[in-house]
C-alpha positions in Angstrom: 8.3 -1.6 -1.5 8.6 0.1 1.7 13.2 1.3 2.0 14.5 0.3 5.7 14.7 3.8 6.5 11.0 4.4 5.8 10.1 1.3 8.1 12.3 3.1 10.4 11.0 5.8 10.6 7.5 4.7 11.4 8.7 2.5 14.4 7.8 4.0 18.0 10.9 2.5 19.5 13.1 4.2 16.6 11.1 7.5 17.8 12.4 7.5 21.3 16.1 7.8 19.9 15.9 9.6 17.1 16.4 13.0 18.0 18.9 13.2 20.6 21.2 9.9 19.3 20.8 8.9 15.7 20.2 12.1 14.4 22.8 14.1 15.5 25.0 10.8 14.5 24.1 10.4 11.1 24.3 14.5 10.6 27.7 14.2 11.5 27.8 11.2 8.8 27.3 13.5 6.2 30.6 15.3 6.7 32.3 12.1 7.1 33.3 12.7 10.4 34.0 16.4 10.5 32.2 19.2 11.8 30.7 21.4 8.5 27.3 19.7 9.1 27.0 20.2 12.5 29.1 23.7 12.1 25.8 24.7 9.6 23.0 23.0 11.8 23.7 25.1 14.7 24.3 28.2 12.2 20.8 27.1 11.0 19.2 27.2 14.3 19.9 30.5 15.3 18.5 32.2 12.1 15.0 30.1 12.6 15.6 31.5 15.8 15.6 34.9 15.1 12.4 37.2 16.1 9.8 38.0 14.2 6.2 37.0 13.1 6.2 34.1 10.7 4.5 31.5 9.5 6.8 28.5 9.3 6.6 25.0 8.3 8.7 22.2 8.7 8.0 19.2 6.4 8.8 15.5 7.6 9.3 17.4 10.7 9.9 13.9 12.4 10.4 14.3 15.9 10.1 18.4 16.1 14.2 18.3 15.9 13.3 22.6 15.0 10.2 23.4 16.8 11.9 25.0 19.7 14.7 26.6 17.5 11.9 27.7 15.3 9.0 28.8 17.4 11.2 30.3 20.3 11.8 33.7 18.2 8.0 33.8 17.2 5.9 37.0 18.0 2.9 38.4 17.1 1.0 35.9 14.9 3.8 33.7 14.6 3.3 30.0 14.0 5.4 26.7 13.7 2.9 23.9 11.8 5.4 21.0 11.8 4.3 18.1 8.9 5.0 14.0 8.9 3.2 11.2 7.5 4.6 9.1 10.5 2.1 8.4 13.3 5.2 7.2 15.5 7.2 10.7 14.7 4.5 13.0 15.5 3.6 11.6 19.0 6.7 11.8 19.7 7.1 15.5 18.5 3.8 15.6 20.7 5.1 14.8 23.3 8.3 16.8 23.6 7.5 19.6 22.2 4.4 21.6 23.2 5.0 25.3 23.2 2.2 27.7 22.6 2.9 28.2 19.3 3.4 24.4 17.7 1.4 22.4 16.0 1.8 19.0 14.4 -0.5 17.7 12.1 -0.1 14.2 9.8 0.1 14.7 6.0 1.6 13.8 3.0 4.5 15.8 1.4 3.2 15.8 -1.7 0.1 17.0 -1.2 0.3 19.7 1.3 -3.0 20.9 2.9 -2.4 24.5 2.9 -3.7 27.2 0.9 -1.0 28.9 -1.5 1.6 31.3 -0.5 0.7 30.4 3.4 4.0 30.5 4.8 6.9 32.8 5.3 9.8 30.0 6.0 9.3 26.1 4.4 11.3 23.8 6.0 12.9 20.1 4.9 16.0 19.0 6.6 17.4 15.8 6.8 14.5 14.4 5.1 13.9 14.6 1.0 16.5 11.8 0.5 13.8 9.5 2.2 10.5 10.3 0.7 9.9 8.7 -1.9 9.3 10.7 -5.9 10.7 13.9 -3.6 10.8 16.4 -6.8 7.1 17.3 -6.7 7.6 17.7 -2.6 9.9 20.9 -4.0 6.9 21.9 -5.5 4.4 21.8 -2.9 7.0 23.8 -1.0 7.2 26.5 -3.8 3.7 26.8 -4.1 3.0 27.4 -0.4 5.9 29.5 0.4 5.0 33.3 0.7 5.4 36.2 -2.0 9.8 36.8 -0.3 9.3 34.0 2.0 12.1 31.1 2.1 12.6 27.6 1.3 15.5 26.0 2.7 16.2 22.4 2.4 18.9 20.0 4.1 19.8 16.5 2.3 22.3 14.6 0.3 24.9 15.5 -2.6 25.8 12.9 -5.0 29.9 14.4 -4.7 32.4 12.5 -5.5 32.5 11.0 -2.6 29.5 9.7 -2.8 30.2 8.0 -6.2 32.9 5.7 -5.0 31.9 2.3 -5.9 29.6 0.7 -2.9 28.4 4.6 -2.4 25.4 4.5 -4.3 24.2 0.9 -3.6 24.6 1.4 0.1 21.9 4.2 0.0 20.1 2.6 -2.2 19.9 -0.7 0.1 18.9 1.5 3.0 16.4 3.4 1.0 18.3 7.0 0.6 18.1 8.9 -2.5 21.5 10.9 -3.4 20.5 13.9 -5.4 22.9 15.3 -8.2 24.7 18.6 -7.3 22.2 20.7 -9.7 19.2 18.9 -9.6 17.3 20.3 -6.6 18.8 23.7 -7.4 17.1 23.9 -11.4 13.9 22.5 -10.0 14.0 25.6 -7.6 14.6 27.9 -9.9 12.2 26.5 -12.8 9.5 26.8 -10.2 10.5 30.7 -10.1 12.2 30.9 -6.7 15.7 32.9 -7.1 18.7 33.9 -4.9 19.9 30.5 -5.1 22.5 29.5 -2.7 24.0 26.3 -1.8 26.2 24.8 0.3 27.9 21.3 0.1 29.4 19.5 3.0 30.4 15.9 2.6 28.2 14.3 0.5 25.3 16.7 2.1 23.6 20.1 0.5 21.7 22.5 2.3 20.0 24.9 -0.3 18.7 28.4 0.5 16.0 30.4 -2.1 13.3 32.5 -2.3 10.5 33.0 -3.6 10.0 36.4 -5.6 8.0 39.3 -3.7 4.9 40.4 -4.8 4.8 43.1 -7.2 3.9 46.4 -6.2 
């Protein structure tokens, strides 16, 4: 059955507000009001920011909330290939966001359509708490993230805030998945990647890793 927040996220209307009214909203919702979220997102968006030549993707880009932040530090080679499986999402990312060095493209998480080891920074914030069986998305990360390259991921903390009674069903009923404090972080490192960090806010996470460089 498809959650309200999947149906959501597929609606054109829902599209049009997304970025620049719920989102920044419901980010702020994950530090119950306060500013650690937001405090870390901006954080976040001047180190995509930062120059260089890599190849970065974004899955369940939505919108393109990071293609600007992203791309705008690119040189050389440099690309942004932002992911979603929602028609809706991606014309919208389409539409406002169409520097040189963007691309969209429609896909499925769990299944990425990229050759191994393809990208330098993998990206998927605010997002793996609504795809549905999002372990295996880890994966697909892992396995196209580059030889020292990065996987950094925002989403949700089961804290115990979260686990106040009423916590859990109201995700559920809404469709978002609350992931236990160690669970994305072991799947990280059993698929290898290391220099684990994390950071809880709220009853968000973002975690930091990466994958090990190629042996000399």
């Amino acid at each position: 059955m498809t959650s309200i927040a999947q149906r959501m996220m597929g609606n054109p209307v829902f599209s049009l507000v997304y970025e620049k009214a719920w989102r920044p909203l419901f980010t702020r919702g994950f530090s119950l009001g306060g500013s650690g979220t937001a405090d870390y997102d901006h954080a976040l968006r001047a180190y995509l920011a930062r120059p260089g030549e890599r190849h970065v993707l974004d899955v369940a880009c939505g919108p393109g909330n990071y293609s600007d932040d992203a791309a705008g530090g690119l040189t050389g080679d440099g690309r942004y290939i932002g992911i979603d499986f929602s028609a809706a999402m991606l014309a919208r990312a389409g539409h406002d966001h169409h520097a040189e060095r963007v691309t969209f493209v429609r896909g499925d998480a769990h299944r990425l359509p990229f050759a191994d080891g393809s990208f330098d920074t993998v990206l998927c914030l605010a997002a793996l708490y609504l795809i549905p069986d999002p372990l295996p998305v880890l994966d697909e990360m892992a396995r196209v993230c580059a030889p020292g390259g990065e996987v950094i991921v925002f989403t949700s903390a089961r804290t115990s805030v979260a686990a106040l009674p009423g916590g859990p069903l109201a995700a559920g009923l809404v469709g978002l998945r609350l992931f236990d404090l160690d669970e994305l972080v072991d799947r990280l490192r059993s698929l290898g990647l290391e220099h684990l960090e994390q950071t809880v806010t709220g009853v968000g996470q973002y975690v930091h890793a990466r994958a090990p460089k190629a042996s000399s």
